[in-house]
MMTF fields as JSON, N, C-alpha, C and O atoms, coordinates in Angstrom:
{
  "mmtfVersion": "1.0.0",
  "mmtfProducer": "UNKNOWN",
  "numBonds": 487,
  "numAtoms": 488,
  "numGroups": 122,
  "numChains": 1,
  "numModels": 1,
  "chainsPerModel": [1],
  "groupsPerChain": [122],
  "chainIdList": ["A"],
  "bondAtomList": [4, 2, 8, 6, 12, 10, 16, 14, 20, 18, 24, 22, 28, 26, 32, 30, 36, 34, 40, 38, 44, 42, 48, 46, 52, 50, 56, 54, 60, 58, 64, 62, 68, 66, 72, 70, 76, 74, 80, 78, 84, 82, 88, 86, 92, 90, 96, 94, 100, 98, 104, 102, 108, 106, 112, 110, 116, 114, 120, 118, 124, 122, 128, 126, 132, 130, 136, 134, 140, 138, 144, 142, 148, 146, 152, 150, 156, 154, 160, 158, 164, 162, 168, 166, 172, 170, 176, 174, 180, 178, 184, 182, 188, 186, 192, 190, 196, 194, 200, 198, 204, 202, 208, 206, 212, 210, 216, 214, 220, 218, 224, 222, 228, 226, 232, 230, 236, 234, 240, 238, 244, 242, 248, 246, 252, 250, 256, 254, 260, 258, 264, 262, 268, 266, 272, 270, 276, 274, 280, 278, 284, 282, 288, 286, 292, 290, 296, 294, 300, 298, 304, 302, 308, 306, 312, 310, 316, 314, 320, 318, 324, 322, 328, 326, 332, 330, 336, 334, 340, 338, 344, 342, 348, 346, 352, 350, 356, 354, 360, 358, 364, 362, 368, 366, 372, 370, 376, 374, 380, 378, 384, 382, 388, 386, 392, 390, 396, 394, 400, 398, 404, 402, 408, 406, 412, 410, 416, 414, 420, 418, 424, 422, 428, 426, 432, 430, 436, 434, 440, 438, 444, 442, 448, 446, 452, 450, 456, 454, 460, 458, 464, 462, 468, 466, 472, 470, 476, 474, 480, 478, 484, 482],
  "bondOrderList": [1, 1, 1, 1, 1, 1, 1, 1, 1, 1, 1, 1, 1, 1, 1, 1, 1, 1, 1, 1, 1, 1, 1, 1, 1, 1, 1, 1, 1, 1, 1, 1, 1, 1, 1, 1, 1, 1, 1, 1, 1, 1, 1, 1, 1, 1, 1, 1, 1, 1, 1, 1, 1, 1, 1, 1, 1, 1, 1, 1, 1, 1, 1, 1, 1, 1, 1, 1, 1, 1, 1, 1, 1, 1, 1, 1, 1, 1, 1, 1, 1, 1, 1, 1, 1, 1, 1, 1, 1, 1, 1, 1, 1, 1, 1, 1, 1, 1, 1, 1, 1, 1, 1, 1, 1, 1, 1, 1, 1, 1, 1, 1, 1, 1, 1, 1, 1, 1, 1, 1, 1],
  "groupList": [{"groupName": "UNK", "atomNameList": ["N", "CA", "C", "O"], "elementList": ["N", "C", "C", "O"], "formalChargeList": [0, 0, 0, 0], "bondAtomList": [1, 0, 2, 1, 3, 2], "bondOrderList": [1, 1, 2], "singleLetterCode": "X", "chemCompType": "L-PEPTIDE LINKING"}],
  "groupTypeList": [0, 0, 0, 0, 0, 0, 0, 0, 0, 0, 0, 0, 0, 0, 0, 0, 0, 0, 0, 0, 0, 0, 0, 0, 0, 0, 0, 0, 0, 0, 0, 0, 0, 0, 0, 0, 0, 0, 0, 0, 0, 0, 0, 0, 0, 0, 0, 0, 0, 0, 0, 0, 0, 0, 0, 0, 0, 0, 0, 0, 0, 0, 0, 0, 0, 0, 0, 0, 0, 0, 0, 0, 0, 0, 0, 0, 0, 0, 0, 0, 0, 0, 0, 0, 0, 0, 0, 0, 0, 0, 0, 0, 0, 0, 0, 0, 0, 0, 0, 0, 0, 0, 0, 0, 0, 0, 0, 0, 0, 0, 0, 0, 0, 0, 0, 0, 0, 0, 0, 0, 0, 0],
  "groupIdList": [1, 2, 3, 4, 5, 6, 7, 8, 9, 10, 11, 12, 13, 14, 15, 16, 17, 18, 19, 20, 21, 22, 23, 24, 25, 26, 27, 28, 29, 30, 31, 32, 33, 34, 35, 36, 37, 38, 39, 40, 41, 42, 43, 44, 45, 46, 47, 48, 49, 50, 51, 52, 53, 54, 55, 56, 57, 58, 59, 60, 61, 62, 63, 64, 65, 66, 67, 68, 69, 70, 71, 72, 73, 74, 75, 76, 77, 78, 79, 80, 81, 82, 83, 84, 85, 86, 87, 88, 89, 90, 91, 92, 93, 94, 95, 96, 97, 98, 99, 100, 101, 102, 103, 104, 105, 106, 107, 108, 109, 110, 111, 112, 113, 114, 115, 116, 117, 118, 119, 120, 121, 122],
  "secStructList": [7, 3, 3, 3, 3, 3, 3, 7, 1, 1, 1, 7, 3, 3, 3, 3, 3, 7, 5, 6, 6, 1, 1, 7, 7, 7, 7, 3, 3, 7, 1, 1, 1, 1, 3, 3, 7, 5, 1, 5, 7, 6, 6, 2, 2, 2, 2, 2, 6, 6, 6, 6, 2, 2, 2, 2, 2, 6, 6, 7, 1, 7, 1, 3, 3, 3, 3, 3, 3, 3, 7, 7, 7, 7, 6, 6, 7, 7, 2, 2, 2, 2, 2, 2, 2, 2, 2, 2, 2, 2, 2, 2, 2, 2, 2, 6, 6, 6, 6, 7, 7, 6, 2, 2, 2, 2, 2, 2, 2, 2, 2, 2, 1, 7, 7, 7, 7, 6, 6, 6, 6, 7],
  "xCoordList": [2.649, 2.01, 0.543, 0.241, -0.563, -1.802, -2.64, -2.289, -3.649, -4.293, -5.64, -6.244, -6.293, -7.57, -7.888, -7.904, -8.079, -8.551, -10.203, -10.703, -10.998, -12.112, -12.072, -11.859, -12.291, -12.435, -13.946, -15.073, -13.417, -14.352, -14.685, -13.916, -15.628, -15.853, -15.169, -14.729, -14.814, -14.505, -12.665, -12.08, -12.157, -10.87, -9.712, -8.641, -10.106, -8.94, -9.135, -10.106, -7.639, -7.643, -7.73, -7.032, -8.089, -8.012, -7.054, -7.08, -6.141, -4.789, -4.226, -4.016, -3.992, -3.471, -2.602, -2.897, -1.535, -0.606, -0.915, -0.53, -1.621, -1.812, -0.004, 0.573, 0.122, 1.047, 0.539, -0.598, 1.238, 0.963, -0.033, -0.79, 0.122, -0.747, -1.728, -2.153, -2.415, -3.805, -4.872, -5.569, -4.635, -4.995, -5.239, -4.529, -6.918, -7.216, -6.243, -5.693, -6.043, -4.678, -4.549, -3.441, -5.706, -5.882, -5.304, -5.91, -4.314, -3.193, -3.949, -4.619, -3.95, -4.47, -4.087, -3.237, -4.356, -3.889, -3.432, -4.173, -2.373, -2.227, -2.434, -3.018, -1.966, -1.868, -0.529, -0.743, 0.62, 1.487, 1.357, 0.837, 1.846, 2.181, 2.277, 2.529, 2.118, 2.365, 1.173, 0.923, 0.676, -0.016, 0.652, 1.88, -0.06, 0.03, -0.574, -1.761, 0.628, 0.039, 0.048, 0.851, -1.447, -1.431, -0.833, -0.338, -0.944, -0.776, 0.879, 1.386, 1.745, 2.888, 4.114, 3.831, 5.659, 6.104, 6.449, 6.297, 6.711, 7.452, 8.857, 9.673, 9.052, 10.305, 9.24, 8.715, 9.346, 8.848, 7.397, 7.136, 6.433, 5.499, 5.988, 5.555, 6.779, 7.583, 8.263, 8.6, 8.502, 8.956, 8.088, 8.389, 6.714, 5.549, 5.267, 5.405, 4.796, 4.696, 5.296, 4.864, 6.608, 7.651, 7.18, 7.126, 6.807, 6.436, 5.044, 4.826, 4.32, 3.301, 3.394, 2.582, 4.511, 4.998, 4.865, 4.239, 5.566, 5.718, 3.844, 3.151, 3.445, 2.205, 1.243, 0.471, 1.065, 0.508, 0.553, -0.31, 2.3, 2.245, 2.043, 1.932, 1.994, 1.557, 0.177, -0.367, -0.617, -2.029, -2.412, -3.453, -1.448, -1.923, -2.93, -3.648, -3.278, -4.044, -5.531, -5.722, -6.367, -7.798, -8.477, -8.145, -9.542, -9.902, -10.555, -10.626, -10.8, -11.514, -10.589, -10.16, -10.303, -9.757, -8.655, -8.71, -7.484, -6.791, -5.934, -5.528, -5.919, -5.654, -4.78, -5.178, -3.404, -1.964, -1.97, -1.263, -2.715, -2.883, -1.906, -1.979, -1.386, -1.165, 0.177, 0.234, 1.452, 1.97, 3.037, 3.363, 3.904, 4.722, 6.085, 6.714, 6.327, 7.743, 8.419, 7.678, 9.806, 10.588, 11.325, 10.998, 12.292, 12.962, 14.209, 14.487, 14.791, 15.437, 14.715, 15.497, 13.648, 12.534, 13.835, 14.475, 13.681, 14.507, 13.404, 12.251, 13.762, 12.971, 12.824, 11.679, 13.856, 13.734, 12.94, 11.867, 12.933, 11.99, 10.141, 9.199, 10.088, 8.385, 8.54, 7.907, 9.384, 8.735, 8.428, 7.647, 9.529, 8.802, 7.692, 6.726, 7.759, 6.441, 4.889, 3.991, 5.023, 3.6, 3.471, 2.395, 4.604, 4.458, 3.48, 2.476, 4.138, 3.794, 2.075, 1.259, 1.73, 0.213, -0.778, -1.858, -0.06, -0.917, -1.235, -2.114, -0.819, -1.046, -1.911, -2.83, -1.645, -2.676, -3.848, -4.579, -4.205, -5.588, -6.186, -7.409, -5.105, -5.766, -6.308, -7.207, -5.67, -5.997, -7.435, -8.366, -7.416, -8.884, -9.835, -10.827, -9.554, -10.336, -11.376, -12.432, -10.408, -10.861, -10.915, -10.547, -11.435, -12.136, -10.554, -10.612, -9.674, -8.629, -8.03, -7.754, -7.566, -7.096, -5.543, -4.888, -4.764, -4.254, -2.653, -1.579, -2.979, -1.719, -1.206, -0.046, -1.838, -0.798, -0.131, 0.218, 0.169, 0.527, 1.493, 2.529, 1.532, 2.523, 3.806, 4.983, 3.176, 3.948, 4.42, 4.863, 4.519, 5.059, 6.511, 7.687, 5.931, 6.702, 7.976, 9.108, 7.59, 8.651, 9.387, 10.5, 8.792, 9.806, 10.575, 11.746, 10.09, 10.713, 11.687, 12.646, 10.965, 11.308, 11.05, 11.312, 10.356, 9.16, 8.017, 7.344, 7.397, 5.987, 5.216, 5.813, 3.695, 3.436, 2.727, 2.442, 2.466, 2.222, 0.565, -0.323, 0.712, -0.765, -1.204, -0.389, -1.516, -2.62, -3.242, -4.362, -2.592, -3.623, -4.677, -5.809, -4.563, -5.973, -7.278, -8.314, -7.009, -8.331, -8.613, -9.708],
  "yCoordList": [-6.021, -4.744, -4.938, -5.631, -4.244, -4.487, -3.446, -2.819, -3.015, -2.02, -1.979, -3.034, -0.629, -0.726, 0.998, 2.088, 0.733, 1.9, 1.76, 0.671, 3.011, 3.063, 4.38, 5.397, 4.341, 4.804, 6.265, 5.993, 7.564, 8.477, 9.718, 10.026, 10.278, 11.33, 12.362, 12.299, 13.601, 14.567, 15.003, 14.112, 15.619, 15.643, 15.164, 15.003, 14.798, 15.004, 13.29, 12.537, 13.09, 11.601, 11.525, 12.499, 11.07, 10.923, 9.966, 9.128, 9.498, 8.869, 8.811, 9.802, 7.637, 7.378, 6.093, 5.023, 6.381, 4.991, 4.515, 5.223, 3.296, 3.244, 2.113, 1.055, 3.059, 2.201, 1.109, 0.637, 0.885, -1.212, -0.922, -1.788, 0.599, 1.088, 1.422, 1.898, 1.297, 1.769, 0.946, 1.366, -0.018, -1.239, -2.262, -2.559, -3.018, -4.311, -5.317, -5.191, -6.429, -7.169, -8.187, -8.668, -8.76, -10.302, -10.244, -9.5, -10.892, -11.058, -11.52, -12.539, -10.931, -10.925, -11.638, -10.903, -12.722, -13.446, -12.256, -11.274, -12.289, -11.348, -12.269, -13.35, -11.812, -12.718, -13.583, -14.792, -13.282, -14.123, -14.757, -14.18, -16.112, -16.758, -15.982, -14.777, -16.527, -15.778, -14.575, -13.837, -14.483, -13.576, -11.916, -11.846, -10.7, -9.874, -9.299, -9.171, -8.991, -8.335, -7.024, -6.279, -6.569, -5.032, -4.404, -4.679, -2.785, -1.765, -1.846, -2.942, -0.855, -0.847, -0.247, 0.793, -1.083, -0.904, 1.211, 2.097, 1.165, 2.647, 2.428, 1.568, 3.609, 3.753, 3.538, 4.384, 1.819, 1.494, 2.212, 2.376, 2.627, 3.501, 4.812, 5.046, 5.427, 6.463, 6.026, 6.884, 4.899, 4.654, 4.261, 4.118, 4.038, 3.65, 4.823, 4.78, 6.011, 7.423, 7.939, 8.991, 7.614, 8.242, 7.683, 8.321, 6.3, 5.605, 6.105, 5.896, 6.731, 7.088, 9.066, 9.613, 9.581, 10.787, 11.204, 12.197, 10.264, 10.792, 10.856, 11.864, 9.37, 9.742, 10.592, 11.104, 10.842, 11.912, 13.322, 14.08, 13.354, 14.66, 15.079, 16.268, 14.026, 14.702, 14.249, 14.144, 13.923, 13.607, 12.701, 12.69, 11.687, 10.636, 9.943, 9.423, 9.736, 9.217, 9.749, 10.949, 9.105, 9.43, 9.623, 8.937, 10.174, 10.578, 9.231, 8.12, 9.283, 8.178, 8.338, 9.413, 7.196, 6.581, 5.689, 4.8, 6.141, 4.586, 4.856, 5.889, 3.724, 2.96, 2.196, 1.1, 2.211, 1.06, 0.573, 1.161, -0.462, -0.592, -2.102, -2.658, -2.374, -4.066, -4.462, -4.016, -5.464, -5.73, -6.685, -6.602, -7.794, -8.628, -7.77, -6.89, -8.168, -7.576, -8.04, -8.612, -7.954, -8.723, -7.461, -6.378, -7.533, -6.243, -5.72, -4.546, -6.967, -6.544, -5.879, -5.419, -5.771, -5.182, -3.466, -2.758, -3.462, -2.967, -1.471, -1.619, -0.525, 0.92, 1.058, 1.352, 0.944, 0.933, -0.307, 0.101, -1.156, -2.379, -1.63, -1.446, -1.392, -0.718, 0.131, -0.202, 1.255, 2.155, 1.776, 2.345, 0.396, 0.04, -0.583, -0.502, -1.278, -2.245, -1.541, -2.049, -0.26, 0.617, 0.99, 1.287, 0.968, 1.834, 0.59, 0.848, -0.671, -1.664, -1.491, -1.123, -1.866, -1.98, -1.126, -1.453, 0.12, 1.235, 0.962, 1.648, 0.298, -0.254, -1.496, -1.644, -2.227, -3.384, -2.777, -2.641, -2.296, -1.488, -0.89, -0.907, -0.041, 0.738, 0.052, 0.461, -1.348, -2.227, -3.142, -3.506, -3.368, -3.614, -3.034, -3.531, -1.757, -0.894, -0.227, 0.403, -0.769, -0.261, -1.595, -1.462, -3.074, -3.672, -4.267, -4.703, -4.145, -5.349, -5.977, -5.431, -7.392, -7.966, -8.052, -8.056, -8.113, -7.517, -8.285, -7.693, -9.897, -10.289, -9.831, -9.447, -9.678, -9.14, -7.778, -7.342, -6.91, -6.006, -6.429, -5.78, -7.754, -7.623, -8.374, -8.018, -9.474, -9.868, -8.989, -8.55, -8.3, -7.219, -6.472, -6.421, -5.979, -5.371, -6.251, -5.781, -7.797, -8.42, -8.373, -7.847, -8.942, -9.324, -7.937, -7.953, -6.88, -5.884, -4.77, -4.049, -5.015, -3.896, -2.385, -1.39, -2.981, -1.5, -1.205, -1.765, -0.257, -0.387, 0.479, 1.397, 0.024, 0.305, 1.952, 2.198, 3.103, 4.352, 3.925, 3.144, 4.814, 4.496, 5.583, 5.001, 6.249, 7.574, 6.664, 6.978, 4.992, 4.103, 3.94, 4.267, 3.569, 3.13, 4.315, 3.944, 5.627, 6.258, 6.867, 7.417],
  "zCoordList": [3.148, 3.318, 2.977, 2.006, 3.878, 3.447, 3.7, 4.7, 3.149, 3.292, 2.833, 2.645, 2.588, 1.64, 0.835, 1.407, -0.445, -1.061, -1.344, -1.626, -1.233, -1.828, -2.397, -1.738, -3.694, -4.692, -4.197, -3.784, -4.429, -3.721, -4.665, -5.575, -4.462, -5.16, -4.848, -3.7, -5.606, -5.987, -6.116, -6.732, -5.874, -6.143, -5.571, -6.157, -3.67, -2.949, -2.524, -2.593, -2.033, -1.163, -0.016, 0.269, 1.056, 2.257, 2.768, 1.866, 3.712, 3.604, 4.93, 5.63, 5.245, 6.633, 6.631, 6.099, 7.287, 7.728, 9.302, 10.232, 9.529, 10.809, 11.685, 11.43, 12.533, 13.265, 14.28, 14.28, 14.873, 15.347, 16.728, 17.166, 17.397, 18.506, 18.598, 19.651, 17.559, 17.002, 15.729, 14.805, 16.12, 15.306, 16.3, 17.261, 15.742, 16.701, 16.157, 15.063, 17.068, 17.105, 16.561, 16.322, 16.233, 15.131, 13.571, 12.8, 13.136, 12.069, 11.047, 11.21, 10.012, 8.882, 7.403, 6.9, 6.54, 5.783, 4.607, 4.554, 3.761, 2.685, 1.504, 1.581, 0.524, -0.665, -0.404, -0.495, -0.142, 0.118, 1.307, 2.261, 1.393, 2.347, 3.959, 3.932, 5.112, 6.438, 6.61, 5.657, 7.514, 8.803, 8.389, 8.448, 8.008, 8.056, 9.541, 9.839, 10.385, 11.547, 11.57, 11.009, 12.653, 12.198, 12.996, 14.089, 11.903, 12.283, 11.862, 12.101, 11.287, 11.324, 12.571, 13.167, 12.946, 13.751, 13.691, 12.85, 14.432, 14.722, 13.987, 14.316, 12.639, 12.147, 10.352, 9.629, 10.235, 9.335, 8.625, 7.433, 10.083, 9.467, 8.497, 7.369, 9.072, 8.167, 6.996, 6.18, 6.796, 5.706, 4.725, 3.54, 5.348, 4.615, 3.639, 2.417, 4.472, 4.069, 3.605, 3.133, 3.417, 2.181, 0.885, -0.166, 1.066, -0.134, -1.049, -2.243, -0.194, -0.682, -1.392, -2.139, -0.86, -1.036, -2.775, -3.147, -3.719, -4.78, -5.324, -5.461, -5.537, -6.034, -5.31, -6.12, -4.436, -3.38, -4.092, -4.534, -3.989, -4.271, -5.766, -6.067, -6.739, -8.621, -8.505, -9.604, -7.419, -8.004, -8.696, -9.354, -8.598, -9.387, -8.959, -9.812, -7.387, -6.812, -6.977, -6.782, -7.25, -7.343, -6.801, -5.835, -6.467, -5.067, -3.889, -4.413, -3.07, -1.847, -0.792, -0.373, -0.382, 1.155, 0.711, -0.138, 1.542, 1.198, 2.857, 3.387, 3.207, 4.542, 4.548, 4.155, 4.886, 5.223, 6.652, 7.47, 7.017, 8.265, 8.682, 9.778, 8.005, 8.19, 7.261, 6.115, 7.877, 7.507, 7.747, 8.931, 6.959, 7.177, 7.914, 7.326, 9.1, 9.353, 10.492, 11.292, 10.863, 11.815, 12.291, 11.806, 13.204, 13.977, 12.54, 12.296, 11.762, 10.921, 9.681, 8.85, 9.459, 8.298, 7.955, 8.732, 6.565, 5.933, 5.824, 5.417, 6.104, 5.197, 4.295, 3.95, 3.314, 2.055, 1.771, 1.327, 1.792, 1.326, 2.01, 1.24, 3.253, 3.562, 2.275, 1.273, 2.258, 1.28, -0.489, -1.251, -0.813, -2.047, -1.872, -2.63, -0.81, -0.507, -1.073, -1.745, -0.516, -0.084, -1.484, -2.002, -2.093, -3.421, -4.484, -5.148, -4.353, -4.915, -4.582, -5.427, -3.074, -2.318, -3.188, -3.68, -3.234, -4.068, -5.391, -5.913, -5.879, -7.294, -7.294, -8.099, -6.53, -6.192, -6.081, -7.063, -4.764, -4.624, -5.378, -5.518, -6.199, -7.674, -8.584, -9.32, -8.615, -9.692, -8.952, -9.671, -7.709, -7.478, -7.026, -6.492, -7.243, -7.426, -8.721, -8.794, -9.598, -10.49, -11.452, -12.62, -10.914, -11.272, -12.332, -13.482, -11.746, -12.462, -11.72, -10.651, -11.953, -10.942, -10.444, -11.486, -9.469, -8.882, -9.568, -9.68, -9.987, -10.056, -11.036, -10.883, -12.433, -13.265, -13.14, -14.236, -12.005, -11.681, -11.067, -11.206, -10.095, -9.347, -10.178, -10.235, -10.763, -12.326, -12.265, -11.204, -13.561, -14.152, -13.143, -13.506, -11.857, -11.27, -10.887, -10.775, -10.674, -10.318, -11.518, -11.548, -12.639, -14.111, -14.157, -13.776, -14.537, -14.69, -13.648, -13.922, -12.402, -11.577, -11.218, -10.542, -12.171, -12.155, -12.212, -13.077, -11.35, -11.157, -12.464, -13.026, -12.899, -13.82, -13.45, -12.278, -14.637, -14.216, -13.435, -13.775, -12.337, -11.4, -12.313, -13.029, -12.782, -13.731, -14.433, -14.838, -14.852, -16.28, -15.2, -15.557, -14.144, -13.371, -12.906, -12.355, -13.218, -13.282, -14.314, -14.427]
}
């Protein structure tokens, strides 16, 4: 899963899941291994946006831009796996966003299984 947050003034977020039809077409390196290609398939985009649903809706998110445009996936790609995925992404971005670096977040989430509260990052 790949994306981008910028960090914005005043209260609200701006927020988009781009699907695979609306994205230029050159495959993008992620942090893991393999080509993140863009734009997400049809189905999986919705599952992206569920993922982003809970923090969305308590405000945890801070205000700017954040963009899900890009991602690892095959015809068997699981929903439930996009929607933890995005949940995970959002924490990454938060964390380089706000000037921390990204792996000990994803640490954590693997050892434990749980993602850390996104409200510590603003």
């Amino acid at each position: 899963m790949g994306g981008e947050f910028v960090p914005g003034e005043g209260d609200r977020i701006a927020w988009r899941v781009r699907c695979w039809e609306t994205v230029r077409p050159a495959p993008q390196q992620g942090l893991l291994p393999g080509a993140l290609l863009p734009g997400l398939p049809a189905g999986l985009d919705h599952a992206a946006r569920m993922g982003l649903w809970a923090d969305l809706n308590a405000g945890a998110l801070p205000a700017g831009q954040l963009v899900i445009d890009r991602a690892g996936y095959h015809q068997e790609s699981s929903p439930a796996l996009f929607t933890t995925a995005v949940e995970l992404l959002v924490h990454v971005l938060l964390a380089g966003a706000f000037g921390s670096p990204a792996e000990p977040v994803i640490r954590s989430c693997v050892a434990t299984g749980r993602l850390p509260d996104v409200t510590a990052w603003s």
